[in-house]
N, C-alpha and C positions, 0 to 999 in steps of 0.2 A: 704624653704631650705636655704636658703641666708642669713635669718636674725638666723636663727643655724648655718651654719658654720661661721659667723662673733664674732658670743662670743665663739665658739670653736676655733675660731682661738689663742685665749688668757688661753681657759678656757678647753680645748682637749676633755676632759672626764667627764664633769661637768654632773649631774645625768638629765632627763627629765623634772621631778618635778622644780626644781629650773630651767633650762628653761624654764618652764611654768610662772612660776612667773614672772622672768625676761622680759620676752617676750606678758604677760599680754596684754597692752593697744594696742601692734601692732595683738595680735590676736584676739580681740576682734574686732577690725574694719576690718582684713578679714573673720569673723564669723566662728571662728576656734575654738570649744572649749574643754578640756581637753582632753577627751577620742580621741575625732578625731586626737587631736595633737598626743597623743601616736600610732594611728593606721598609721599617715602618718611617723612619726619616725620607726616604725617598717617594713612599706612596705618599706622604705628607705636603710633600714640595721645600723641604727643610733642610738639605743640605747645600751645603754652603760651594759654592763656583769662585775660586780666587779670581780678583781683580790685580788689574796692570796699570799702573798709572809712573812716570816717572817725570821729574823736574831734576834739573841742572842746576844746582847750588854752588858746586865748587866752582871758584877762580885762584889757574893754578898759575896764572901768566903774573909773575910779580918780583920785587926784586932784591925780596925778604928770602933769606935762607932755608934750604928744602932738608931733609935730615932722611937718612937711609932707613929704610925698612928691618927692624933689629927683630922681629916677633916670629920671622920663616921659619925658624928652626926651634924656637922654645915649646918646651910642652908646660902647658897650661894646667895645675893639679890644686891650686889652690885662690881662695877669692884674693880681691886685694891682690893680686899677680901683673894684670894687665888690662887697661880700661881701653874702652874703643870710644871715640868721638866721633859723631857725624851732625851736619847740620840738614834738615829737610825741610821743606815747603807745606804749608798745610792753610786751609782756607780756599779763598775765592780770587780767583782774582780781581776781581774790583778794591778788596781789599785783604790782603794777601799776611799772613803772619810766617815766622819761623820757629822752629823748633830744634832747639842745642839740645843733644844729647850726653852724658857720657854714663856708658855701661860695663862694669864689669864682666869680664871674659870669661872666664871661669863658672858663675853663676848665672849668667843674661839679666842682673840685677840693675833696673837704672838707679843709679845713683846718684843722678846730678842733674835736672833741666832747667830749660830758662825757653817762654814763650814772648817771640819780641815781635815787630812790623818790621824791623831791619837785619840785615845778616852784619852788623857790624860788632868789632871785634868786643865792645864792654858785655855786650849781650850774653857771646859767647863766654866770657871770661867767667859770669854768674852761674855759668851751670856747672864748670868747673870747679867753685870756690865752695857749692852746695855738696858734689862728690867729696873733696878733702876735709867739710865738718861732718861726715860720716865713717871715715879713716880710724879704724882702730887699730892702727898697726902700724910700725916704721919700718916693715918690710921693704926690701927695693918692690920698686912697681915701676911698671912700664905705661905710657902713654904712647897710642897709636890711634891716626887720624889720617886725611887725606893730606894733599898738599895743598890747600884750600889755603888762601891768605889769610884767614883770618886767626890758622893753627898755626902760620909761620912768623906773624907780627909781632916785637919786639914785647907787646906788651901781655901778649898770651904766655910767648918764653921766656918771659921774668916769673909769671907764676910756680910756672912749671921749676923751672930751677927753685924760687923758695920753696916749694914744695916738695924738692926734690926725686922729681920724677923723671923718670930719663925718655928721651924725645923720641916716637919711631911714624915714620910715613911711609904710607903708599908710594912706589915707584911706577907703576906701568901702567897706570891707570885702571887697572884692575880691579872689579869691583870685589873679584873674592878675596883681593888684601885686604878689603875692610868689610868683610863678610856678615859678620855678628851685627855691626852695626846696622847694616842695610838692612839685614834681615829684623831687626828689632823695631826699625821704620815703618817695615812692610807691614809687623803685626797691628802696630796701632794704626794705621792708616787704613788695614784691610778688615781688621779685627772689629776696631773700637770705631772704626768712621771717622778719626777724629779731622781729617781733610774735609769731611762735606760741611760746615757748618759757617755761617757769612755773623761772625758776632763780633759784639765788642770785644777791645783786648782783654777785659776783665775775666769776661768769661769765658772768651777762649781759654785763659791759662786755668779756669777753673775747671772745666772740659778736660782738661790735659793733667792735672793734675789729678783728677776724680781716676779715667783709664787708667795713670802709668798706677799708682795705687790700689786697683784691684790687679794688672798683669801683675805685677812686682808678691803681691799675696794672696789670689785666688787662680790664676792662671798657670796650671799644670803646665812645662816646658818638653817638650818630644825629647830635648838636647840632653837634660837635667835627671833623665828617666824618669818621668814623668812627677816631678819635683816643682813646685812653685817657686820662681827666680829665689826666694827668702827661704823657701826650705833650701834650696843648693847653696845658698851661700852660708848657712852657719856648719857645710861640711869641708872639709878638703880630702885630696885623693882619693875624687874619682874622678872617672874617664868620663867625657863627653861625647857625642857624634861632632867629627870635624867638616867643614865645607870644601867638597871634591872643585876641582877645578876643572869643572866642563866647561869646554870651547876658552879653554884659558892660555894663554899664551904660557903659562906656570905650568910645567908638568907634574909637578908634585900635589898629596894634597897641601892648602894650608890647613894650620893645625887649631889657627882660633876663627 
């Protein structure tokens, strides 16, 4: 119980499994092995029950230009290939913050955020501008986001073109076109808490920057084979787990 609540102390809500992992070589030499780990978390009251919470952030009704979903068909084998954008809701509502994302595909590495009180577009722009001062490479790379106005506004795809990054969005409103990104939402909101806290903005982005900082280097990934987003991203070609398309109007899987 000591060597769990020591990585929960950072890590609050981090799944069993990736405590397993993590926790490997010390439970091995107290001859503790999976299923019993789960039996003693469970007699404990220690395993963790996913939470459901969802907010509406995109507005796609606008009369900024919307750009075709290019990412269906690529396979994704190396970092710096293709970044996902999402923006999400985090706070209280009394007083409510947002959170720009963009994360590499390939690795689940975030690479870029920005915590604002408004979803408007300079907000976004910052989290953007922090992913391309990490850019080591003049690889093509693909950028894919929803059809959210604030990824369609002149002054997001001015960046995007000097930066040379070619444009892809969500079509069908589908949330597993933009899969990775949801999913990277869910961990910090479900994982890290970072939704429940009513603070200034200082310390919200301090909050938010302390999690994305240990997921990014201590947070083992399922996707990654059990790789921390920083160990997968200094490798290429290898294969990830892709997002099936249950109850998807997409019969196929998507592939990031």
């Amino acid at each position: 119980m000591d060597l769990v609540h020591e990585i929960r102390t950072t890590q609050p809500r981090i799944g069993t499994r990736k405590l397993y992992h993590i926790l490997a070589r010390e439970l091995q030499a107290l001859k503790v092995g999976r299923d019993k780990f789960f039996d003693i978390l469970r007699a404990n009251h220690l395993l963790i029950t996913p939470k459901r919470s969802y907010h509406t952030t995109t507005m796609s009704h606008h009369r900024f230009r919307k750009y075709p979903n290019i990412i269906k068909e690529v396979t994704v084998c190396r970092p710096n290939q293709v970044w996902v954008s999402d923006i999400t809701y985090i706070g209280k509502r009394e007083s409510p913050c947002y959170l720009s994302l963009v994360t590499d595909a390939y690795s689940k590495k975030i690479v870029g955020f920005e915590v604002s009180r408004t979803m408007c577009t300079p907000h976004v722009v910052k989290a953007l501008k922090m992913a391309q001062k990490q850019r080591k490479t003049n690889e093509p790379l693909i950028h894919h986001s929803d059809r959210g106005v604030q990824y369609c506004a002149e002054e997001y795809q001015y960046y995007l073109n000097k930066y040379q990054l070619r444009c892809s969005m969500t079509e069908n409103s589908d949330p597993y076109e933009n899969a990775i990104a949801e999913r990277i939402n869910g961990i910090l909101k479900q994982e890290f808490m970072i939704d429940t806290y009513h603070l200034d903005l200082h310390l919200m982005k301090q909050i938010v920057a302390e999690a994305i900082d240990i997921y990014n280097n201590d947070r083992p990934h399922w996707s990654n084979h059990m790789l921390t987003p920083n160990q997968m991203h200094m490798k290429s070609n290898m294969n990830f787990r892709t997002y099936k398309t249950k109850n998807s109007s997409n019969l196929s899987a998507t592939t990031v």
